[in-house]
N, C-alpha and C positions, 0 to 999 in steps of 0.2 A: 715964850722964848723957844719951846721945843719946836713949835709948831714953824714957824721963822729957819731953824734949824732946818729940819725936814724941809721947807721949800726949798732951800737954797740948795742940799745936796741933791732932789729931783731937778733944777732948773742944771745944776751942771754937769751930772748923767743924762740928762737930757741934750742937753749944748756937747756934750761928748758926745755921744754914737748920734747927734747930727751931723756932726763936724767926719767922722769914720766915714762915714756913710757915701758922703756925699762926692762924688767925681766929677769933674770938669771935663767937658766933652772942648777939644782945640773948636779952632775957630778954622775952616777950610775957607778957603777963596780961593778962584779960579787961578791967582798968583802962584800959590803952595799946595794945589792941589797934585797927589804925584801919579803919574799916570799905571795905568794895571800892568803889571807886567807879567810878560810872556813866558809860559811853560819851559820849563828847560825839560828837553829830553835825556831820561839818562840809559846809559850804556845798558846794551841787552847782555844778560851770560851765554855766555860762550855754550855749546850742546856738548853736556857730557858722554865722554866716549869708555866704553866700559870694554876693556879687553880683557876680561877674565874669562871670556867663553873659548878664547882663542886657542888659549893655551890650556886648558880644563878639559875642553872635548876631544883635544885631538891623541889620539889612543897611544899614537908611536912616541910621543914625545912624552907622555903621560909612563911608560914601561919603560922609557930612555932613562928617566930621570929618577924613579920607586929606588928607593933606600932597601934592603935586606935588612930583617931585624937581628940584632945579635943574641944568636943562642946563648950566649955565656953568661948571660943577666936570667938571675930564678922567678919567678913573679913577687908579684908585691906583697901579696900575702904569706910568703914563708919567711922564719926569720923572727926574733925575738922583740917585742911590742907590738 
């Protein structure tokens, strides 16, 4: 009786991951065959334009624009903590 037992649940872990396993490939004919299709081209990026050197190197505009620090602030280090 064991023995009987054991077959039947190898026969159907067996019939199981047969059954997983197995894929069906369609059936193509010339009717439903779909044809290859063509590349789509996609869109190039645009060329990055970097204007920081414009306004960075040019000296007059660079001395037009300089902030003055305010003397009235003590450094960071004086001052209680």
């Amino acid at each position: 009786m064991v023995k009987l037992r054991v077959l039947i649940y190898f026969v159907l872990a067996a019939w199981f991951l047969a059954a997983c396993s197995a894929q069906q490939t369609p059936i193509v004919t010339e009717e439903s065959a779909v044809p290859p299709a063509t590349p789509t081209l996609l869109p190039q990026p645009s060329p990055v334009v970097d204007y920081c050197l414009d306004c960075h190197t040019d000296k007059d505009k660079l001395v037009a624009l300089a902030k003055e620090e305010d003397a009235g602030h003590g450094s960071e280090s004086e001052g209680v903590g």
